[in-house]
C-alpha positions in Angstrom: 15.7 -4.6 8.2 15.2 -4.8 12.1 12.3 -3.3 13.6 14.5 -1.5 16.2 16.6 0.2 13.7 13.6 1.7 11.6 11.8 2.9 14.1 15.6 4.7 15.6 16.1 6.0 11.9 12.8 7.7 11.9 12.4 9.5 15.0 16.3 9.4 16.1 18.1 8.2 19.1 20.0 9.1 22.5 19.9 11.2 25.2 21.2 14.6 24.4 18.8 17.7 25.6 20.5 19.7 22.4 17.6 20.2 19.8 18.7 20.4 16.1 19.0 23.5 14.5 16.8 23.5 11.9 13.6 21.4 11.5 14.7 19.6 8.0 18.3 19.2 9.6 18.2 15.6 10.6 20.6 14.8 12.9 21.8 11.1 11.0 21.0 10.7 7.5 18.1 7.4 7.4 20.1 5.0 5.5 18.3 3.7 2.3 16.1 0.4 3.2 17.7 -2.8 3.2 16.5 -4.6 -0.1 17.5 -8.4 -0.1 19.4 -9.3 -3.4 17.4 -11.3 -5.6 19.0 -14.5 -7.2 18.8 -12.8 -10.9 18.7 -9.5 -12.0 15.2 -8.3 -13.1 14.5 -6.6 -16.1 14.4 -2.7 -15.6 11.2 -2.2 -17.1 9.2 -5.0 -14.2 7.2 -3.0 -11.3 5.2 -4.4 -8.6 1.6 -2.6 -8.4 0.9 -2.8 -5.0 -2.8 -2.7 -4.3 -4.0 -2.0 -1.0 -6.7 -4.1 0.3 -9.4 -2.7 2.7 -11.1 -4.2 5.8 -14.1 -4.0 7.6 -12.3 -1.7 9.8 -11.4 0.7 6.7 -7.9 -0.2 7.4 -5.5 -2.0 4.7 -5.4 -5.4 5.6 -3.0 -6.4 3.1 -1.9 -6.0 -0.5 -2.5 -8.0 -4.0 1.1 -8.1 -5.2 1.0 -7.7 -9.3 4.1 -7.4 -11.1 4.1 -6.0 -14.9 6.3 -5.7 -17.6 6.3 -2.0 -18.2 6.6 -2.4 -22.1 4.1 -5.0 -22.6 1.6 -4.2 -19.1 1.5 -8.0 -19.3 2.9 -9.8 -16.0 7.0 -11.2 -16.8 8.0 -14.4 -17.1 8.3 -16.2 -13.5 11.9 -15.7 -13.1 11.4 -12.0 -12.8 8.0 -12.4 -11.0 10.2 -14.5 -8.4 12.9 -11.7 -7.9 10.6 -8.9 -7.6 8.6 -10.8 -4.6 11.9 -11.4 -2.9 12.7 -8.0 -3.1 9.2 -7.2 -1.5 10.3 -9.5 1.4 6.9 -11.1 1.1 7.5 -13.8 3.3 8.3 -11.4 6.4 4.9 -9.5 4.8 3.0 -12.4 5.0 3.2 -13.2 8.3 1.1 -10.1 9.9 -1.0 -9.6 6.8 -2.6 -10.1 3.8 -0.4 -11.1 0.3 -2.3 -12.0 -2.6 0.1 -13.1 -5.4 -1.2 -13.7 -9.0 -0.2 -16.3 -10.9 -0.9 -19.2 -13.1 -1.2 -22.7 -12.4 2.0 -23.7 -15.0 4.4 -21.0 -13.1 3.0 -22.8 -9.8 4.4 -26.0 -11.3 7.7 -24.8 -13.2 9.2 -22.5 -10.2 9.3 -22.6 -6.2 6.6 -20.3 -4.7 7.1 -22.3 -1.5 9.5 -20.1 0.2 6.5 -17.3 0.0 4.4 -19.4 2.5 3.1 -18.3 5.3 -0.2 -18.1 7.5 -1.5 -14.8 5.2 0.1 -16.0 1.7 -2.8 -16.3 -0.8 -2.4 -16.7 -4.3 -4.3 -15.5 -6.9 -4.8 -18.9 -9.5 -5.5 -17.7 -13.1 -8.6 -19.6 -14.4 -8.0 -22.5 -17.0 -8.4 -21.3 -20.8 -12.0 -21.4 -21.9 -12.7 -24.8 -23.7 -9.9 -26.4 -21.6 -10.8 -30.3 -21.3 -11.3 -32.2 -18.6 -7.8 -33.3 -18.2 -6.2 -30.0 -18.2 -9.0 -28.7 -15.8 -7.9 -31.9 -12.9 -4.3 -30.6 -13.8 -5.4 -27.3 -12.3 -7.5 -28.5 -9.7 -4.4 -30.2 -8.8 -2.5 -27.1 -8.6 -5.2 -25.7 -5.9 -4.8 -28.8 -3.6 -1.4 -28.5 -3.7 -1.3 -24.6 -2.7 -3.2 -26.0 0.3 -1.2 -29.0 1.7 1.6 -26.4 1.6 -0.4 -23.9 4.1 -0.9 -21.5 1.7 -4.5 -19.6 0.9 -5.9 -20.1 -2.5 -7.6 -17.0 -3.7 -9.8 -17.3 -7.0 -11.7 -14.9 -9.4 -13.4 -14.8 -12.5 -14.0 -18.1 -14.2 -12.0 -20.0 -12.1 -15.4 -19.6 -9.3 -17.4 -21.3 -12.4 -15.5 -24.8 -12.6 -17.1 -27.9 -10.2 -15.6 -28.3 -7.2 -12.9 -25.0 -7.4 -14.4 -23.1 -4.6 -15.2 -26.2 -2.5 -10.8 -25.5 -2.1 -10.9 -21.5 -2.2 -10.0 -19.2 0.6 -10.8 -16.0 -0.7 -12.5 -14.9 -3.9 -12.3 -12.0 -6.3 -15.7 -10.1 -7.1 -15.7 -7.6 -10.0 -18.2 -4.7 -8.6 -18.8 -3.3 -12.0 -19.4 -6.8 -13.8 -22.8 -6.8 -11.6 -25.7 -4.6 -11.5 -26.7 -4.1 -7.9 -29.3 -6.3 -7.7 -27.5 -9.0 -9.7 -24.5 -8.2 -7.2 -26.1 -8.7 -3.8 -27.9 -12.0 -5.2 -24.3 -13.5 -6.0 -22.7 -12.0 -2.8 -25.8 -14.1 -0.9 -25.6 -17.0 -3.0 -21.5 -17.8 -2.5 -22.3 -17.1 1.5 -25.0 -19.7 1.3 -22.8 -22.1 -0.4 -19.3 -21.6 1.1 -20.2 -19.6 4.4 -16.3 -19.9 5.3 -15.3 -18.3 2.0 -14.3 -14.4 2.2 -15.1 -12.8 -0.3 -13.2 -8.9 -1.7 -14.6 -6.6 -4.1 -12.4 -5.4 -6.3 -12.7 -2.4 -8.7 -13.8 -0.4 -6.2 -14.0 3.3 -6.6 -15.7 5.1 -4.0 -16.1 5.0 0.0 -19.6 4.6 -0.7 -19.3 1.8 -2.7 -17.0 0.3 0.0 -19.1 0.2 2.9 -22.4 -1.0 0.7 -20.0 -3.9 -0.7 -19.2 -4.5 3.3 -22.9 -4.2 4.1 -23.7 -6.9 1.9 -20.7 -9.3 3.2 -18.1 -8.8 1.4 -14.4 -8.6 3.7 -12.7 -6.7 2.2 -12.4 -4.0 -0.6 -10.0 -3.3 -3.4 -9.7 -0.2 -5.6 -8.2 3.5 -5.8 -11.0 4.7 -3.3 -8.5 4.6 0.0 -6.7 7.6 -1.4 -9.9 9.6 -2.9 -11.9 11.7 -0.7 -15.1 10.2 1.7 -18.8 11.8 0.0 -19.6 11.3 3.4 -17.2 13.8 5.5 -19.2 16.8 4.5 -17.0 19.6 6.6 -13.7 19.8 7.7 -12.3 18.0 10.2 -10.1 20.5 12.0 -10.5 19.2 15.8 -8.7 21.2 18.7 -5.7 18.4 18.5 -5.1 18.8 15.1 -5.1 22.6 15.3 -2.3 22.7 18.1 -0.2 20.0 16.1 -0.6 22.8 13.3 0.9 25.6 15.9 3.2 23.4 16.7 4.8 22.4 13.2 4.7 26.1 12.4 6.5 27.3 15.6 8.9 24.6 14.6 9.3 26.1 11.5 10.3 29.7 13.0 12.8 28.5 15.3 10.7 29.0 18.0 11.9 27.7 21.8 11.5 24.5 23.6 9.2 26.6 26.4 7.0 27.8 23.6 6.5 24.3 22.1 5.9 23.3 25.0 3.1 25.9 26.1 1.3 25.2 23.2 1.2 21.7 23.4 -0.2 21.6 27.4 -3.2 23.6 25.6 -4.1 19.6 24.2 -4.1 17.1 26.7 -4.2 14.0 23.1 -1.0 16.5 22.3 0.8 16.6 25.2 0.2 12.9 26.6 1.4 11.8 23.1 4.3 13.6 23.2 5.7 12.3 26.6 4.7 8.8 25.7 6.8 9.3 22.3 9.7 10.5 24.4 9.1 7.4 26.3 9.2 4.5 23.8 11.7 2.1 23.2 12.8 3.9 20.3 13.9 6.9 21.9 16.4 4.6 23.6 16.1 6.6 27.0 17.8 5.2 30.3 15.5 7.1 32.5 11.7 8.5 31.6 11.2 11.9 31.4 7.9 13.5 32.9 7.3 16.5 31.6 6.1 18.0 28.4 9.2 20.1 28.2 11.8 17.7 28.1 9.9 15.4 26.1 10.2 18.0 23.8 14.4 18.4 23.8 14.6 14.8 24.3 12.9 14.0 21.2 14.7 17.0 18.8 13.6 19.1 16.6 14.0 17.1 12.9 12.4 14.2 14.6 9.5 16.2 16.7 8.7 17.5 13.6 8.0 14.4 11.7 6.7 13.0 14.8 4.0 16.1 14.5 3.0 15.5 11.3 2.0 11.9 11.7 0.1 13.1 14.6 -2.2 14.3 12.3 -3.3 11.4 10.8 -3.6 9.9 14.7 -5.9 12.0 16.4 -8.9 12.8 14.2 -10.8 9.1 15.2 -11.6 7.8 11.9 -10.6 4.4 10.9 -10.1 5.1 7.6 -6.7 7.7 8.6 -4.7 4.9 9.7 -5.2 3.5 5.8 -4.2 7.5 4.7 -1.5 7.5 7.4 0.0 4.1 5.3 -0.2 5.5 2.3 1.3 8.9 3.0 4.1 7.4 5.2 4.6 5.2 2.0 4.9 7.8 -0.5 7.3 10.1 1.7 9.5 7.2 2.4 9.6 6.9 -1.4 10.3 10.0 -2.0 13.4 10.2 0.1 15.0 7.3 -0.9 14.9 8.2 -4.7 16.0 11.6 -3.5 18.8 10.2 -1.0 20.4 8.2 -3.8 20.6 11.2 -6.1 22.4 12.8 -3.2 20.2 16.0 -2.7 20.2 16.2 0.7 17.9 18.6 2.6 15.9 18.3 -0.6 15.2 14.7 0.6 13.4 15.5 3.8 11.4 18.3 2.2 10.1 15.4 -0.2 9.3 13.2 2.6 7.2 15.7 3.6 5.8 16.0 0.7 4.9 12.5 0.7 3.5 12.7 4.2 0.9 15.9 3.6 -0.1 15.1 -0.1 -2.8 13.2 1.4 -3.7 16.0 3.6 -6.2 17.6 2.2 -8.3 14.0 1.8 -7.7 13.6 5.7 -8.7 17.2 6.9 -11.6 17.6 4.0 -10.3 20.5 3.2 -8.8 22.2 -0.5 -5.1 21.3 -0.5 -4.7 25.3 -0.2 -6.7 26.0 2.4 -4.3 23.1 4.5 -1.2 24.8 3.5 -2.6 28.6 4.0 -2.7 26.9 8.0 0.9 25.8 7.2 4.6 27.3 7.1 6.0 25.3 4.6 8.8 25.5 3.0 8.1 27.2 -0.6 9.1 23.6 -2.9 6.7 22.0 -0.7 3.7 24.3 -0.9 4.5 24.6 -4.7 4.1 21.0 -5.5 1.4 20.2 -2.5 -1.0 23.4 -4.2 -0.3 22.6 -8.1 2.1 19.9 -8.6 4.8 22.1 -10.0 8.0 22.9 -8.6 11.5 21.0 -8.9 9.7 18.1 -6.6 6.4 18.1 -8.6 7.6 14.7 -10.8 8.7 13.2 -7.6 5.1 13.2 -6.8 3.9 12.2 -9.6 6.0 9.2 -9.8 4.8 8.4 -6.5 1.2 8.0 -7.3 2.3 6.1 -11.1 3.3 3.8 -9.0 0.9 3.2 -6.7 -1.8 3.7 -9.2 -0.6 1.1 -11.6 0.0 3.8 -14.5 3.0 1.8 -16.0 3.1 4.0 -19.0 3.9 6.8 -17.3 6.5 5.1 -14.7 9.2 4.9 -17.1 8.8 8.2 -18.6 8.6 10.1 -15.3 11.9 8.1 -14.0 14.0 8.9 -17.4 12.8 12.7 -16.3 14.8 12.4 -13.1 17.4 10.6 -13.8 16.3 7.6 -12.5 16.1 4.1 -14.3 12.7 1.6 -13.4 15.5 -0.9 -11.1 15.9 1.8 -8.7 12.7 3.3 -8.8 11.3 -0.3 -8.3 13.9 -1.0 -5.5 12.7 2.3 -3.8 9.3 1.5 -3.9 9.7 -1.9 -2.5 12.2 -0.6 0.4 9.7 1.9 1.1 6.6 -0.7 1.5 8.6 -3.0 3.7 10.1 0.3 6.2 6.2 1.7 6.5 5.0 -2.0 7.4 7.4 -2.3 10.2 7.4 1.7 11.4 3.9 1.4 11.3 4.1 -1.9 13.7 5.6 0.6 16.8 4.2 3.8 16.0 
């Protein structure tokens, strides 16, 4: 899907100085995500766990791409492995960041991975089988010079780091933080910068932000675990600034039909708010033939539906930590989810309370606060609040689907979709539309 027509379904488009109504009344429907058709039909019980990977910067540098059979929570034969990464769009991925794609060196050989290339393609090579012999381990070997005369990255872990002459052709390697004790791990972190100073090395199986930043301390690039998601030991209080608060008077004011002028009063009190919401008004995506200068007909210009989501991703903008721009992914992830499983059920206003859903179940990890307190600050509508504070409600198993999937639970994933009337193809297609639309909204946001 074109850039230019995400970012116009998200925040809307034209010049009219009518707001909308109501702030869940989006003016045009978003139409679903654009999923390229793959050659073959995959079987409906293959998922792609997307993992996020996490940068110096505490910012998601990329993704491992795993599929797995549902049944089996093995990985599917290549054919299906090769229709679910063209149905990720991985080659459009891969050009502006990370893609790490398992697989073994006979699926390398039997199938065309070549169309997946690009500068940030890596993929994951599974190690030989122990007691391989010598001919089987040049075979493979092979397999990792060939990877590189092709431009892609080749990415090891595990005993594949063991065999002669393996990392001497490795990009990036897998470290397993719990297969070390510390001591052992910052020895073998020291040793592979020693002996392949150009190689980067990511932790995986990380759990905490802690652990994160001592794995970065002790050169690792980049991390890989559930952590991004999970609150920081470190934030200690909450972190209510004076932006974040008006963006909170805002969205409520919204909610009570309040007036342009009053919006507008509120937001002059925050020079961050107000700036950011003439500069909105402003972008290309507004598709504007003349700027507007004020704070008040920013406001008008940009609607109410559209303001309101605007606001809300504010608040993942303006708090200065690097590590909200990874929640900001993540939450803009899930509600995109969220409304395209709700859009093709045809629920309608139901589908932009569960992208907001999406958006502020990860507000209580970026504010440090109980999810209660953040919606007692709130005026929600009462599904929302009722799934945000307990996960119950008629939108509660939309959440929960949400984080199966992003959390690799693939034994719950088919149970939640029969629940909702969904089959795994659709939830798959959903989750895979909704990757691609964050990457590019994300890109002019």
């Amino acid at each position: 899907m074109a850039f230019g027509r995400i970012i116009k379904n998200f925040f809307g488009q034209g010049e009219s100085l009518m707001p909308s109504p109501e702030p869940f009344a989006v003016e045009a429907a978003p139409a679903a995500a654009t999923i390229p058709a793959p050659q073959s039909a995959a079987p409906p019980a293959a998922v792609m766990h997307r993992e996020e990977i996490l940068d110096g910067r505490s910012r998601i540098a990329g993704y491992r791409f795993t599929a797995r059979d549902l049944r089996r929570g093995e990985r599917p034969p290549a054919a299906t492995v090769l229709d679910l990464l063209r149905a990720e769009a991985i080659a459009n991925f891969a050009q502006r960041r990370l893609a790490v794609i398992p697989l073994g060196s006979e699926d390398w050989r039997g199938h065309d991975y070549r169309p997946f290339v690009e500068p940030n393609t890596a993929f994951l090579i599974d190690a030989p089988t122990p007691g391989a012999d010598a001919d089987a381990v040049e075979a493979w070997l092979a397999v990792l010079r060939e990877m590189r005369e092709c431009g892609a990255k080749v990415a090891l872990a595990g005993g594949g780091a063991a065999i002669p002459g393996a990392l001497d052709l490795a990009d990036l390697l897998f470290v397993k933080l719990a297969d070390y004790s510390l001591e052992a791990f910052e020895q073998a972190l020291s040793g592979f910068q020693r002996s392949h100073p150009a190689l980067q090395l990511i932790v995986e199986n990380v759990q905490t932000w802690p652990e994160h930043r001592l794995c970065l301390a002790r050169g690792a690039a980049c991390s890989l675990g559930p952590f991004a998601a999970l609150a920081d030991e470190a934030d200690d209080k909450a972190r209510l600034n004076q932006s974040r608060l008006v963006l909170i008077e805002m969205l409520n004011l919204l909610r009570n039909d309040a007036d342009a002028d009053e919006l507008a009063a509120v937001a002059k009190r925050d020079p961050v708010v107000a700036v950011s919401v003439v500069s909105m008004a402003n972008s290309p995506a507004a598709g504007l033939s003349s700027a507007v200068a004020s704070v008040d007909q920013a406001i008008v210009v940009l609607g109410r539906a559209h303001l309101y989501r605007w606001l809300t991703i504010s608040l993942f903008r303006v708090g200065g930590s690097p590590r909200d721009e990874a929640l900001l992914e993540l939450a803009l992830r899930r509600g995109r989810f969220l409304e395209i499983l709700a859009r093709e059920r045809a629920l309608g206003k139901e589908a932009d309370e569960l992208f907001l859903v999406g958006l502020l179940s990860l507000a209580d990890i970026l504010l440090c606060m109980p999810m209660a307190k953040v919606v007692e600050r709130m005026n929600l509508p009462e599904g929302v609040t009722e799934v945000l504070v307990s996960n119950d409600g008629p939108h509660g198993r939309y959440l929960l689907l949400a984080i199966a999937m992003e959390k690799g639970r693939f034994e719950q994933i088919e149970r939640l979709a029969g629940l909702l009337g969904a089959d795994v193809a659709a939830v798959e297609a959903a989750s895979a539309a909704a990757r691609q639309w964050t990457d590019e909204a994300l890109a002019g946001i």
